[in-house]
Phi, psi and omega in degrees: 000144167291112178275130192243129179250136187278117164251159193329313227275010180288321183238123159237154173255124159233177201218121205271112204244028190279157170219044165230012156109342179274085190343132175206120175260141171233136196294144177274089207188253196301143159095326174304113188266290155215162193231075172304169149202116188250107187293350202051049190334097143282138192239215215178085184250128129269152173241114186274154175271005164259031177240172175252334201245139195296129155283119179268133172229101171317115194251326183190180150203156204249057178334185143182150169242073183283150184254176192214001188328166165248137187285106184226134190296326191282358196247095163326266191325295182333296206286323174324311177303283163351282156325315203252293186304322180280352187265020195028097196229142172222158174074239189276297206311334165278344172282198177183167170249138192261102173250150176258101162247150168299089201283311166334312176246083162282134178304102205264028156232019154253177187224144201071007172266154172214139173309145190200173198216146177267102211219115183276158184203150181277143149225155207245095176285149176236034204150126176217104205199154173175135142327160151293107191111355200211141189260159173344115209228112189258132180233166188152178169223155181266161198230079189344104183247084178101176192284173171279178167218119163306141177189210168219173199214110141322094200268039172242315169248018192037056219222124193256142170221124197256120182293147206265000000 
């Protein structure tokens, strides 16, 4: 077997920039410097009295994706983001839905499907800044709201199908 090492370009992302209730996923892609995904392990530790060293348990986790953009106005996502830190929007108004797919694992009897995981998130813009001379940069992170929900994702008609 081949060890294949994953590149970014590996993973693509969207992002549901609909406000009419009908899904329009749009790519995370121009403008995006960067995109993480940090689960954040929480854990749960005891020490029994017969251990000398604490026993560990994964209790949840507390996602995040913090981003990085270049502010560029022609980009759905970018501006999506944008809207919600210059309107200051809190609460529902912030969330939004998130897809992660995995380009690396394809389905293998559709074609353009990829495993992909679904998420809704708060976003937390923390920054909208540029220099003289040097554009716009909107930074912040999404904020994991509730479990993901698995499935796979179509990159053509752009359509998340939640795995039975």
């Amino acid at each position: 077997m081949i060890n294949e090492t994953v590149m970014r370009h590996q993973i693509a992302d969207y992002l549901n920039t609909s406000t009419n209730g009908t899904p329009s996923f749009a790519l995370m892609g121009v403008g995006f410097n960067t995109l993480d995904e940090n689960p954040n392990a929480q854990t749960d530790g005891k020490t029994y009295i017969h251990q000398k060293a604490q026993t560990s348990q994964i209790k949840n986790y507390q996602t995040q994706f913090p981003f990085d953009t270049d502010l560029i106005a022609s980009e759905e996502a970018v501006m999506a983001l944008y809207s919600i830190g210059r309107n200051q929007k809190t609460g529902a108004e912030a969330e939004l839905e998130y897809v992660r797919v995995e380009l690396f694992q394809p389905d293998a009897t559709l074609e353009n499907t990829f495993a992909a995981r679904k998420f809704k998130v708060a976003v937390g813009v923390t920054g909208i800044a540029g220099a003289g001379g040097e554009s716009v940069r909107v930074t912040g992170t999404l904020h994991g709201v509730g479990d993901p929900v698995y499935g796979t994702f179509n990159t053509t008609t752009k359509t998340f199908t939640e795995t039975a």
